[in-house]
VOLUMVO-295784 format. One line per field, with one value per atom (N, C-alpha, C): residue number from 0; residue in three letters; chain; x, y, z. Coordinates in Angstrom, 2 decimals. Atoms other than C-alpha are relative to their C-alpha. Layout:
N
i c(NUM,...)
aa c(ALA,...)
ch c(A,...)
X c(X,...)
Y c(Y,...)
Z c(Z,...)
END
This chain:
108
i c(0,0,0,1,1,1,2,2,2,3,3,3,4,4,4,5,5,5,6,6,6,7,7,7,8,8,8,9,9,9,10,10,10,11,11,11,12,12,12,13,13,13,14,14,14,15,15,15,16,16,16,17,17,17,18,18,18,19,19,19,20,20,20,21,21,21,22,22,22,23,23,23,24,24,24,25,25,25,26,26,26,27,27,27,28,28,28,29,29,29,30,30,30,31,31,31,32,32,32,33,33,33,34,34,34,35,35,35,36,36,36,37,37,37,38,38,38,39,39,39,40,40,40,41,41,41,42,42,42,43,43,43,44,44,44,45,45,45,46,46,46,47,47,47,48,48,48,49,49,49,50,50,50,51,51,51,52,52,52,53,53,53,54,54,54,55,55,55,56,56,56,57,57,57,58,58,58,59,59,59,60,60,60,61,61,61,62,62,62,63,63,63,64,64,64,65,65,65,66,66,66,67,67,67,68,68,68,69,69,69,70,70,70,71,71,71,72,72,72,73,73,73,74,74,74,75,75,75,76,76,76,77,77,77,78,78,78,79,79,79,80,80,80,81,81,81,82,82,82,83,83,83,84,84,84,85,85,85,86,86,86,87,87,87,88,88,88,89,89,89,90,90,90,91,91,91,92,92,92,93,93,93,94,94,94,95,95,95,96,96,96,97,97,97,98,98,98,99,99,99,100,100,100,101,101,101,102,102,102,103,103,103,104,104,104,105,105,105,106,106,106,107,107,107)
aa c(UNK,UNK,UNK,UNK,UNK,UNK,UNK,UNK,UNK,UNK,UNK,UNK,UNK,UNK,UNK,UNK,UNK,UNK,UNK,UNK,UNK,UNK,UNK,UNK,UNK,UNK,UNK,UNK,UNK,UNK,UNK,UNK,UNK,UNK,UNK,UNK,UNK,UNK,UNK,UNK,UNK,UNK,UNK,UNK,UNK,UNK,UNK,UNK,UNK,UNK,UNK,UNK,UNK,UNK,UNK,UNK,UNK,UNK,UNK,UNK,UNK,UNK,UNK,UNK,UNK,UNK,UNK,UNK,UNK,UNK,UNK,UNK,UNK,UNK,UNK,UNK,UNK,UNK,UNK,UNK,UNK,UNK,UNK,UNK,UNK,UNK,UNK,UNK,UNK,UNK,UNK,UNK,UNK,UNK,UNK,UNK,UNK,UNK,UNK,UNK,UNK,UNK,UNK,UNK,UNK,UNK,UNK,UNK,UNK,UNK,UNK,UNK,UNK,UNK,UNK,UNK,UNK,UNK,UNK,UNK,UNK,UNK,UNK,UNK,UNK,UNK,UNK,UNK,UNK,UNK,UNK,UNK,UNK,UNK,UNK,UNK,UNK,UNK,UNK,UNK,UNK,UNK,UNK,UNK,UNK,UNK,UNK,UNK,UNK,UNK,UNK,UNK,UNK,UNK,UNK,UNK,UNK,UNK,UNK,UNK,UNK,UNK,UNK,UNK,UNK,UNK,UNK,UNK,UNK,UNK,UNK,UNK,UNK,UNK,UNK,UNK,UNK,UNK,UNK,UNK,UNK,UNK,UNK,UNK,UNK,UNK,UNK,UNK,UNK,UNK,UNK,UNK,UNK,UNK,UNK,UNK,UNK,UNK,UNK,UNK,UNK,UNK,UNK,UNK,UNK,UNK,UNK,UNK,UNK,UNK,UNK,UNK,UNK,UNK,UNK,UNK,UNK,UNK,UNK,UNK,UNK,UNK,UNK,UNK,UNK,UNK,UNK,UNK,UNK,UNK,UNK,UNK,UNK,UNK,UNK,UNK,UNK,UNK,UNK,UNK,UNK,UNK,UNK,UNK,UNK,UNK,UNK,UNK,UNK,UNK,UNK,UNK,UNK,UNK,UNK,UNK,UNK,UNK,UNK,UNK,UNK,UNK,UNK,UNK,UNK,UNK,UNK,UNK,UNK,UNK,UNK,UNK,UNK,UNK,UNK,UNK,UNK,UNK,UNK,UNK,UNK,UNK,UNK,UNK,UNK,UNK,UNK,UNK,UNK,UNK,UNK,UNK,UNK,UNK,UNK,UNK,UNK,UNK,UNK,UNK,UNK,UNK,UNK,UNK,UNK,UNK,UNK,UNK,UNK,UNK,UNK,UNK,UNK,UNK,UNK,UNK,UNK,UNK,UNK,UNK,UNK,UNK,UNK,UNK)
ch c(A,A,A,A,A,A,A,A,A,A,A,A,A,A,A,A,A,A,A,A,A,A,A,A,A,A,A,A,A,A,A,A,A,A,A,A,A,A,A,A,A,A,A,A,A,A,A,A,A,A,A,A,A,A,A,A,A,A,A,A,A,A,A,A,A,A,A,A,A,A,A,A,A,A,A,A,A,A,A,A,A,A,A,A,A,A,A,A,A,A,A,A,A,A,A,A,A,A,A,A,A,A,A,A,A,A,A,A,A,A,A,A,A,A,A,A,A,A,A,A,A,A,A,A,A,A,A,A,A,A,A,A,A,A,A,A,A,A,A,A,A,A,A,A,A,A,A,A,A,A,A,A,A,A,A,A,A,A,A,A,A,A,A,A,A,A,A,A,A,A,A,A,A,A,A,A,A,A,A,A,A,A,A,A,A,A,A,A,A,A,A,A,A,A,A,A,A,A,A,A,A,A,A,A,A,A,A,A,A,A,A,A,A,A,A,A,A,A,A,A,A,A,A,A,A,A,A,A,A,A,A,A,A,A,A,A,A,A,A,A,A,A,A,A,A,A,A,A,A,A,A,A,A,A,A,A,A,A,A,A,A,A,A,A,A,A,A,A,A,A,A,A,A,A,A,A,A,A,A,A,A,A,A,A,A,A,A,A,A,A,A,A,A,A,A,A,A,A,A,A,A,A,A,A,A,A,A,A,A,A,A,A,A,A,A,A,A,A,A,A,A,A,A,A)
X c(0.38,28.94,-1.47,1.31,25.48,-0.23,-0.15,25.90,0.47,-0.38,27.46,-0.72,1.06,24.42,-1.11,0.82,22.29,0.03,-0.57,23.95,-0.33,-0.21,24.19,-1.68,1.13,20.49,-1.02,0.30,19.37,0.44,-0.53,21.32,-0.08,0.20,20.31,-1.82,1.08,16.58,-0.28,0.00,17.34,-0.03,-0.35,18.95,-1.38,1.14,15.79,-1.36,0.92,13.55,0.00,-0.41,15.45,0.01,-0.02,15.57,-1.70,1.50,11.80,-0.45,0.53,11.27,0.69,-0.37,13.23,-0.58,0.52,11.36,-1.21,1.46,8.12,-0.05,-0.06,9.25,-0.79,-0.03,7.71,-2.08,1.37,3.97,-0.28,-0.26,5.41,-0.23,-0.08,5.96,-1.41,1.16,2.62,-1.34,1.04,0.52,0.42,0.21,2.26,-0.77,0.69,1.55,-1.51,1.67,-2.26,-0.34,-0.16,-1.66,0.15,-0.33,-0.34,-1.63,1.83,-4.01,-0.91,1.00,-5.63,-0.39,0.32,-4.90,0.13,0.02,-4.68,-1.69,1.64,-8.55,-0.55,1.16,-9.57,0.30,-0.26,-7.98,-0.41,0.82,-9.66,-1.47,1.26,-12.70,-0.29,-0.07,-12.07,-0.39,0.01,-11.30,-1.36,1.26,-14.40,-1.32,1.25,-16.69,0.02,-0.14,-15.38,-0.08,0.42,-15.63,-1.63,1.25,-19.18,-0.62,0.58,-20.07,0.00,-0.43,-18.61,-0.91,0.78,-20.42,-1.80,1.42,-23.85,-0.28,0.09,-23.26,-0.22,0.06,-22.43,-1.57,1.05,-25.53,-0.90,1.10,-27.87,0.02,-0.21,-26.36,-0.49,0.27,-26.91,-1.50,0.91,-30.32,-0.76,0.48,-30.99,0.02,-0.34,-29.65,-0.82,0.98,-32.03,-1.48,1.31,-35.12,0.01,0.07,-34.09,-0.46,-0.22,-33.35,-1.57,0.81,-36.70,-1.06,0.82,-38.47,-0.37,0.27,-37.72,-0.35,0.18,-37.95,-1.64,1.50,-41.93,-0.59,0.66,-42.35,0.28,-0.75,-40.43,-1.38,1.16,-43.48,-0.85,1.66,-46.54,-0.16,0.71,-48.73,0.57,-0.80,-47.87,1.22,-1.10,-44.38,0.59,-0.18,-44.41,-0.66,0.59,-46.40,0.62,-0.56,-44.26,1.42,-1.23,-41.36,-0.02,0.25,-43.04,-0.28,0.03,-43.98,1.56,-1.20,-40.23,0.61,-0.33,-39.72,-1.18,0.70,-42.64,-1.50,0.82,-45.07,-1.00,0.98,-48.52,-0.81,1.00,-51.13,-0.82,1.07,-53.12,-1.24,1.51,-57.12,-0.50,0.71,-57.78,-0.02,-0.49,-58.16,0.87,-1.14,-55.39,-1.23,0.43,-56.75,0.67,0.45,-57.09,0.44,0.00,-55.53,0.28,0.53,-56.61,0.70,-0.89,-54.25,-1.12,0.87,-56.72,1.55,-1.09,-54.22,-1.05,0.42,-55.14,-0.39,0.01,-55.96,0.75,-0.76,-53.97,-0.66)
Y c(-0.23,-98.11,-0.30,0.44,-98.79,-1.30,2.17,-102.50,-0.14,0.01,-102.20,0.11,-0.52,-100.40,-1.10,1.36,-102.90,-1.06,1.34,-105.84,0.31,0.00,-104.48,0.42,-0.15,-103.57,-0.86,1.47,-106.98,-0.96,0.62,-108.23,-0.09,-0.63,-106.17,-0.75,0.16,-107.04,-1.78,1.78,-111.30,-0.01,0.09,-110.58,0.41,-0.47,-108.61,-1.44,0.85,-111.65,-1.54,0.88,-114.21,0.27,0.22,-112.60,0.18,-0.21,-111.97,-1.72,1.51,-116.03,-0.42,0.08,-116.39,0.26,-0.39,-114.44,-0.59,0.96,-115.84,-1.60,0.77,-118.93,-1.02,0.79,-120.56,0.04,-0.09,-119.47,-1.31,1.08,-121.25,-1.04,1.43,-124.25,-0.38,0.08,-123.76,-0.18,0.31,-123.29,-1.26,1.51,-126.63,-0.62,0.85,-128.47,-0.52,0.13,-127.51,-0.78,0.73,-128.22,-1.52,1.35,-131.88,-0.49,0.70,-132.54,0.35,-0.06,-131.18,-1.15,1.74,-133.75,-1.05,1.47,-136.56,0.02,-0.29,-135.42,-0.41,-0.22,-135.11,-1.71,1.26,-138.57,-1.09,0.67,-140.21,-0.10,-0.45,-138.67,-1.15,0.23,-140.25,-1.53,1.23,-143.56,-0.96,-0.06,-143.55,-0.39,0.30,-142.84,-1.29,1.21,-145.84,-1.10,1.29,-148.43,0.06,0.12,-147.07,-0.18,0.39,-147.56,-1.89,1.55,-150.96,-1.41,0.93,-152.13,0.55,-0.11,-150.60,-1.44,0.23,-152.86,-1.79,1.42,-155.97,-0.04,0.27,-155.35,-0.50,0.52,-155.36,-0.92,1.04,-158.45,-0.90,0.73,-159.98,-0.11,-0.02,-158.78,-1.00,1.03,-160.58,-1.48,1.18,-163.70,-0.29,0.65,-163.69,0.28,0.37,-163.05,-1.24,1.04,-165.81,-1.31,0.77,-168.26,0.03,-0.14,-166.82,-0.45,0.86,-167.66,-1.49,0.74,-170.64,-1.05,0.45,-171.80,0.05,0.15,-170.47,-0.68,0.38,-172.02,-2.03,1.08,-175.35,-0.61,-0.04,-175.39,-0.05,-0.01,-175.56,-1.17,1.06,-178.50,-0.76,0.68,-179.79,-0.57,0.61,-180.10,-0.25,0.89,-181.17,-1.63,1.44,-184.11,-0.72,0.97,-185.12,0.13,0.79,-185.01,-1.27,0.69,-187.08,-1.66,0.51,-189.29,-0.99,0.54,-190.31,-0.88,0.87,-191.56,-0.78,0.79,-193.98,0.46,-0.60,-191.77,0.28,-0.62,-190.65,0.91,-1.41,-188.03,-0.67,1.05,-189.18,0.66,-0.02,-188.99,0.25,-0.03,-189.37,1.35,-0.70,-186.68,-0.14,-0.06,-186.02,-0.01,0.37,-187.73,0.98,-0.85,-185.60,-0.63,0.77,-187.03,0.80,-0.33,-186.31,-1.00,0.91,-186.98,0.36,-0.52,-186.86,0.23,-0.22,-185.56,-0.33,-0.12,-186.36,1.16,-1.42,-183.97,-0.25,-0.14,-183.76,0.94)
Z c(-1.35,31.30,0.25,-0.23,31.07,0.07,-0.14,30.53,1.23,-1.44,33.80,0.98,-1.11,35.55,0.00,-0.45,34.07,0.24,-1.10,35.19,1.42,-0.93,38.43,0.47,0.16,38.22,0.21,0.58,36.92,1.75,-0.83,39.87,1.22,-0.62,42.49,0.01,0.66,40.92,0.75,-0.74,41.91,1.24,-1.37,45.09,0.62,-1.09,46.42,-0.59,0.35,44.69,0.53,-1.04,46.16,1.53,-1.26,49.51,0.43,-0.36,49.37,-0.01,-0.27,48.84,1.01,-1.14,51.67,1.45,-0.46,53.37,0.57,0.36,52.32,0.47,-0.06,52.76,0.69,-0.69,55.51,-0.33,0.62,53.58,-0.77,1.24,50.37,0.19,-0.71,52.37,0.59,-0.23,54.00,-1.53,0.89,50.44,-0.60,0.66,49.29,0.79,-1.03,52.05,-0.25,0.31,51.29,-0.96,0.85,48.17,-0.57,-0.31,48.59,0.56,-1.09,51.01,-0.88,1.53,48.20,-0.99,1.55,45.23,1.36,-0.37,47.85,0.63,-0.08,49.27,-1.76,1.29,45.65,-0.60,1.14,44.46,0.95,-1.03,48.12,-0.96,0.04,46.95,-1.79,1.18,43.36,0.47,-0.13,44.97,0.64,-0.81,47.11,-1.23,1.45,43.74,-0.38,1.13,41.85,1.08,-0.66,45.01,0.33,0.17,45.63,-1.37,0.93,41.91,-0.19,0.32,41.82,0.93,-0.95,45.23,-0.53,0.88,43.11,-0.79,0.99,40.31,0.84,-0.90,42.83,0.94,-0.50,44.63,-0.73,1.05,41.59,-0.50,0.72,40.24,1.22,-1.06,44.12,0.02,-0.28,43.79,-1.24,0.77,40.47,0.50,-0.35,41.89,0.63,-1.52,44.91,-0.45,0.57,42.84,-0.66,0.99,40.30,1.26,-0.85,43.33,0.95,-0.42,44.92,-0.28,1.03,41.93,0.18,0.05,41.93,1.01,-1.28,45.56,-0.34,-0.10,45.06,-1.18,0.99,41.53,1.19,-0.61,43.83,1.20,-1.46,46.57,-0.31,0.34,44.66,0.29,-0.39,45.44,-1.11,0.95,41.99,-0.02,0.07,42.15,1.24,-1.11,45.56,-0.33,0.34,44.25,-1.26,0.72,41.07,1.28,-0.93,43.76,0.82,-0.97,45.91,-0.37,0.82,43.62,-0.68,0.15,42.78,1.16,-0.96,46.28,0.17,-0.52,46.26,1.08,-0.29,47.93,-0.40,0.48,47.70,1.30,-0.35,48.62,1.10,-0.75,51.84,-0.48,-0.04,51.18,0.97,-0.72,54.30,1.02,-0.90,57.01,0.85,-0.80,59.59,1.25,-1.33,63.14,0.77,-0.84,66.05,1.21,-0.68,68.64,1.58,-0.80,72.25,1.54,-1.40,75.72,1.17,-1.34,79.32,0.83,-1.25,81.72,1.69,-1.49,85.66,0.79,-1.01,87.65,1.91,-1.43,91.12,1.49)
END
C-alpha cells in the first residue's frame, strides 16, 4: 500500500509541475524569446568586431601604398630626374631667361 501512495504522490507531484509550466508558460516563451536576441546581438556584435578589424588591416596596407607611391612621385619631380627624363626626348634645359611679354590694350 505504500507503493501505491507513492505512485500516486509522485504523480500528483508532475501533474502540479506540469500544470505550473502551463501556467508559466507564456513567461517561458517570453525568457526564450530574449534569449534568442541575446546570442544573435552578441554574434552581430562578434560580426561587427571582425569586419572592423579586417577594414583596420586594409587601411594600413592602403596607407603603405600611398606613402610608397608618394615617395616616389616626390623622389619623380626633382630637378634631376626631370632632366635625365627630358633628356630622352631630345630636350634640353633653357639658359636663357623666360621673356616678359607685354599686350597695350586701347583705351575706349
Amino acid at each position: 500500500m505504500a507503493k501505491d501512495q507513492k505512485n500516486k504522490k509522485t504523480t500528483s507531484n508532475r501533474f502540479k509541475v506540469i500544470e505550473w509550466i502551463y501556467a508559466n508558460l507564456p513567461f517561458i516563451c517570453f525568457v526564450c524569446v530574449l534569449l534568442l536576441v541575446y546570442i544573435a546581438n552578441a554574434h552581430q556584435a562578434e560580426k561587427k568586431v571582425r569586419q572592423i578589424q579586417a577594414l583596420k588591416k586594409e587601411i594600413r596596407e592602403l596607407n603603405y601604398q600611398y606613402r610608397g607611391v608618394k615617395n616616389q612621385i616626390m623622389y619623380g619631380s626633382t630637378p634631376s630626374q626631370v632632366a635625365d627624363k627630358v633628356k630622352k626626348m631630345d630636350l634640353k634645359v633653357s639658359e636663357e631667361l623666360p621673356k616678359k611679354i607685354n599686350i597695350k590694350r586701347e583705351k575706349k
